[in-house]
C-alpha positions in Angstrom: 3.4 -19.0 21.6 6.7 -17.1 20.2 7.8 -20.4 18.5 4.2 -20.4 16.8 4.7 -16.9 15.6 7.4 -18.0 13.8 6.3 -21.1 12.4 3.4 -18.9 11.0 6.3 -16.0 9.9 7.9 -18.7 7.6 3.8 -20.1 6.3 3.3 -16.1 5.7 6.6 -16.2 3.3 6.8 -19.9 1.7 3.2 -21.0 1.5 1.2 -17.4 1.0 3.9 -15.6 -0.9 3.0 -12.5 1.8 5.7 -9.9 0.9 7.9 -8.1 3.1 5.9 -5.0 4.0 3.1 -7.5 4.4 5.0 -9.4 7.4 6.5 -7.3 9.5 3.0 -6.0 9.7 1.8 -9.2 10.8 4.5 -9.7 13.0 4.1 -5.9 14.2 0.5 -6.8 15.4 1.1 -10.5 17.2 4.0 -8.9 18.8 1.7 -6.6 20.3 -0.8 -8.5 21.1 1.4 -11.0 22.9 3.2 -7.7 25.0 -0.4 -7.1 26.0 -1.0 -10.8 27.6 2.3 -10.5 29.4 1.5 -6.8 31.2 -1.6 -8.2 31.8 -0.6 -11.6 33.0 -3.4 -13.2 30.8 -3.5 -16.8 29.5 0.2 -17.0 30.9 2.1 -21.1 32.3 2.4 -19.2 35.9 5.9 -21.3 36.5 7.5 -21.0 33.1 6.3 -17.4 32.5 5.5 -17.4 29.1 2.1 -17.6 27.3 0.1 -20.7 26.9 -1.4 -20.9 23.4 -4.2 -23.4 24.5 -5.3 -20.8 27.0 -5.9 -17.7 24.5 -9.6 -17.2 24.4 -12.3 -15.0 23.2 -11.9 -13.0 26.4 -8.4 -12.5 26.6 -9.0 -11.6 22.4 -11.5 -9.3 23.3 -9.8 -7.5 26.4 -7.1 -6.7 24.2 -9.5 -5.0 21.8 -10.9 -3.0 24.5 -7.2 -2.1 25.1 -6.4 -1.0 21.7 -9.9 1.2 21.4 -8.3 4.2 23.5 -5.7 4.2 21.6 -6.6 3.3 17.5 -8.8 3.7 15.0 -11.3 1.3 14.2 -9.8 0.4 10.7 -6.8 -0.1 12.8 -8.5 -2.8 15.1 -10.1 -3.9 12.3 -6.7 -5.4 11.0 -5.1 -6.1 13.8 -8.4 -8.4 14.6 -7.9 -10.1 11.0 -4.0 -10.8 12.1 -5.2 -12.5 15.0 -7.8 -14.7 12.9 -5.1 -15.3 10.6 -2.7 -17.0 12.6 -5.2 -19.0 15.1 -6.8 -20.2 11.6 -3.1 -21.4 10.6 -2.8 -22.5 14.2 -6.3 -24.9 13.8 -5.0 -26.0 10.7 -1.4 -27.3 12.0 -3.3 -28.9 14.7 -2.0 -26.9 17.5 -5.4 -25.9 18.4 -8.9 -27.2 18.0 -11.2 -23.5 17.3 -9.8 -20.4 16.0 -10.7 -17.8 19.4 -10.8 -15.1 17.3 -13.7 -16.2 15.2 -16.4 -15.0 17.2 -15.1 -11.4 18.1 -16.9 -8.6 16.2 -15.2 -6.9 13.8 -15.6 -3.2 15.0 -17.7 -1.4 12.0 -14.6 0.6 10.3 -14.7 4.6 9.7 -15.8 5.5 6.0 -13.5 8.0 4.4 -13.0 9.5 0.9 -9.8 8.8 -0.3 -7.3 11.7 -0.9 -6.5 13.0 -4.4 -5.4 16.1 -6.3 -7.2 17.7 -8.8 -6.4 18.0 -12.3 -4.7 21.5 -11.9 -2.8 20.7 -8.8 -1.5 17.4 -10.2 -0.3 19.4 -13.5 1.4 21.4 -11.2 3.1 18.7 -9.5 4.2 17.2 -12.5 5.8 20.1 -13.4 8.6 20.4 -10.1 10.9 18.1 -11.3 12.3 20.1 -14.3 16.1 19.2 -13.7 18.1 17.2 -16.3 20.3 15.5 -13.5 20.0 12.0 -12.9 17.9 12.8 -9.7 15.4 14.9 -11.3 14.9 12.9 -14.0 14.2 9.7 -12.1 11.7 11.7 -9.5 9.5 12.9 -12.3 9.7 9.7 -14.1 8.1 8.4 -10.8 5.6 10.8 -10.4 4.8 10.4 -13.6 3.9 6.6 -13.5 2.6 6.8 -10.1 0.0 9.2 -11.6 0.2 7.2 -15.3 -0.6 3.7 -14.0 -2.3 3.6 -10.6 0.4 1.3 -9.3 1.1 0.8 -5.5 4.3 2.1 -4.4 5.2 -1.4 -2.9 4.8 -2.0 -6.6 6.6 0.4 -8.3 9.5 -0.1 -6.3 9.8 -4.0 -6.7 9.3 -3.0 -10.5 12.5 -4.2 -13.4 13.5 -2.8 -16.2 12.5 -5.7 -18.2 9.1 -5.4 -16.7 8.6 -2.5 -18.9 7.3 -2.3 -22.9 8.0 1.0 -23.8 7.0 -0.1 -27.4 3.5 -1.0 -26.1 3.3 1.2 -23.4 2.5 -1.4 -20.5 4.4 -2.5 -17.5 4.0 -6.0 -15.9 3.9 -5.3 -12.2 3.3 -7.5 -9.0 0.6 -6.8 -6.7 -0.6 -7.9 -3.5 -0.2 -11.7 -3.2 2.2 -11.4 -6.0 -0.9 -11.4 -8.1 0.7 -10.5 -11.7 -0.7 -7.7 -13.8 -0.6 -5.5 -16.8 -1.1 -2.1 -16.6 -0.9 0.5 -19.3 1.5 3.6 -19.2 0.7 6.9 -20.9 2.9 8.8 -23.7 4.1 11.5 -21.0 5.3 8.8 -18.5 7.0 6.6 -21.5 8.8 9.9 -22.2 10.0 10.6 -18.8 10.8 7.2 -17.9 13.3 6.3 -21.0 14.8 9.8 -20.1 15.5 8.7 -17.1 16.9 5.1 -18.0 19.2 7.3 -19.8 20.6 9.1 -16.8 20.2 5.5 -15.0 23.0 4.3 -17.5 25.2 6.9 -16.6 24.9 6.3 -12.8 25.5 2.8 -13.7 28.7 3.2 -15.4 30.0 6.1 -12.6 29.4 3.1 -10.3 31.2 -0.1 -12.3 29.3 -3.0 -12.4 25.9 -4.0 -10.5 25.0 -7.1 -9.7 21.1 -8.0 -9.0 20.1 -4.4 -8.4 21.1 -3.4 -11.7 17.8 -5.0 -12.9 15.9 -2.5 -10.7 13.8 -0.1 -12.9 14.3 2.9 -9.8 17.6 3.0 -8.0 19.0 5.6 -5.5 22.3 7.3 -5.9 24.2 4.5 -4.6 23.0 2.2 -7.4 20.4 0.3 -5.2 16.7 -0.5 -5.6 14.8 2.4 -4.3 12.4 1.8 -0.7 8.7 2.9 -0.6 9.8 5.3 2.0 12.2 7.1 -0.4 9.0 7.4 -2.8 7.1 9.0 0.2 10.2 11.6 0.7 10.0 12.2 -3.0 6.3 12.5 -3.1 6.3 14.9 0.0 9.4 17.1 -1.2 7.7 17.7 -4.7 4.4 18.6 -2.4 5.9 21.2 -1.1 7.6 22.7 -3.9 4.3 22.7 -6.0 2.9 24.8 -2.7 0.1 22.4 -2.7 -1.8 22.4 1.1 -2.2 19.0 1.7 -0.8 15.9 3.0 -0.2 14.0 0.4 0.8 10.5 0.0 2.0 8.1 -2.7 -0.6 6.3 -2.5 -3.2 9.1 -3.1 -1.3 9.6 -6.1 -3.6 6.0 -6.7 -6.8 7.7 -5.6 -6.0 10.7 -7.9 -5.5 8.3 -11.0 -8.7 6.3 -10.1 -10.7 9.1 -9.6 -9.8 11.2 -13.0 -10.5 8.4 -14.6 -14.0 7.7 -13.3 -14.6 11.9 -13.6 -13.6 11.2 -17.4 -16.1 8.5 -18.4 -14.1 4.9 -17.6 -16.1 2.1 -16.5 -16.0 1.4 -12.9 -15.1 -2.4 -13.9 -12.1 -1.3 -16.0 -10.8 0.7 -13.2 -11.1 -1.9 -10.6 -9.1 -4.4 -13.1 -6.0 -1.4 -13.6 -6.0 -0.5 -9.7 -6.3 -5.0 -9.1 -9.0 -4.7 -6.6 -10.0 -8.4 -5.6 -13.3 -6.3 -5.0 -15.5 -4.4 -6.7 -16.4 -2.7 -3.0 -12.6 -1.8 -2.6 -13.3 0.6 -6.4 -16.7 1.9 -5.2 -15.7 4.5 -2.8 -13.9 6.6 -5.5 -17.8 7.1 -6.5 -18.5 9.0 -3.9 -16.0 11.0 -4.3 -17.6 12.2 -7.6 -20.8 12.2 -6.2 -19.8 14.6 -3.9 -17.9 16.9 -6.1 -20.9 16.9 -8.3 -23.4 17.7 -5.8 -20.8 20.3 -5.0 -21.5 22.0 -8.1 -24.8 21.6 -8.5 -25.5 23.6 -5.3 -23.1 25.8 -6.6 -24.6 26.5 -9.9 -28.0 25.5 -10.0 -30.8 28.3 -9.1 -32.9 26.0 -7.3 -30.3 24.0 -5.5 -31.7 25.9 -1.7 
């Protein structure tokens, strides 16, 4: 079964164009799954010691679900279930297998949640940290900034080039999930920040001597390379706590934050879903509930008869 996972490692990268993030995750979760069949000494070749793909079932499937419940969340499972469809449905289609076992196995009803976000005043206030001139500071606000600007995803903000960028039209070309292109626009105050910050970027550049493929990276670190999505996350969480705002606080509610100031401000609910590059109109729904709620808030708040 180990050789299988990495036949369906190298379909994840050639055929579905999954990136990086996207397969270690997958990997991450058949690993797992395949450590849980060997403890348990399920669906194993008893004289070769080592798991028999024919003999993976909807038992052993759903014995490692009930495995994973004391110790995940159902959104979690949820996944981790979808990995498993995923690579018995490649498995069926290379003809190493004639049903996909994890087709019939519920899918354990996921939590609901409001997304995370910062209000208008706290977000302000955020924006307002990085106030250095140094090439640091200049490049952390410039990534606030278009985190907050655009909607993106950090995955894509970090895989974002210079010559991704219009800073005439005020758009940036970025790749999302499935390497799905799209165009999202940038506002004055991030256009601002960000060719202040290419102009520090030069300067590293030169300090450096010549870069080779990184150089085309719109955000590098102080060694000239690209910058990682969990460098964004130390960013995000240092400028946090500087602003002295009490929450935990991702880069990617710096997403829910965008979505759901533009939804408080009037913006159609379809436009939205096309800048964030939802597939689904379901995934853009939830920020309305989020307004919902902060409406009722006030309502109960204000209105006389609201008891």
């Amino acid at each position: 079964m180990l050789k299988k996972i990495e036949e369906f490692k190298k379909y994840l990268i050639f055929e579905k164009g999954a990136s990086e993030h996207t397969c270690r995750n997958y990997m991450s979760d058949l690993f797992q799954f395949t450590d849980f069949l060997q403890t348990n000494n399920l669906c194993m070749d008893e004289e070769k010691k080592r798991i028999l793909l024919t003999r993976v079932d909807n038992l052993a499937i759903r014995s490692y679900l009930g495995f994973l419940y004391n110790e995940s969340k159902r959104s979690t499972i949820a996944r981790k279930l979808a990995t498993l469809r995923s690579f018995f449905k490649f498995m069926v289609r290379e003809g190493n297998l004639k049903t996909n076992p994890a087709e019939t196995v519920f899918t354990p009803r996921r939590e609901k949640y409001l997304p995370k976000f910062l209000s208008i005043d706290e977000i302000f206030r955020l924006l307002d940290m990085p106030n250095g001139s140094k090439f640091l500071e200049l490049r952390d606000l410039a990534i606030l900034e278009l985190l907050y600007s655009s909607g993106v995803r950090v995955s894509e903000l970090v895989l974002l080039n210079v010559g991704e960028v219009d800073f005439d039209l005020g758009i940036a070309k970025v790749a999302g999930k499935g390497k799905k292109e799209r165009i999202v626009p940038i506002g004055d105050k991030a256009i601002s920040s960000l060719k202040r910050y290419l102009d520090g970027r030069e300067e590293l550049q030169s300090s450096l001597g010549s870069l080779k493929e990184v150089s085309k990276a719109l955000f590098l670190n102080f060694r000239g390379g690209r910058l990682t999505a969990r460098s964004v996350g130390r960013i995000v969480d240092k400028y946090i706590s500087k602003a002295d705002i009490p929450k935990k606080i991702s880069p990617h509610a710096l997403r829910h934050t965008f979505a759901t100031h533009m939804l408080d401000a009037g913006a159609d609910l379809r436009v939205i879903q096309e800048l964030l590059g939802h597939a689904s109109l379901s995934s853009t729904q939830r920020y309305t509930q989020v307004s919902i709620d902060k409406l009722m808030a006030v309502y109960d708040q204000a209105h006389p008869r609201s008891q």
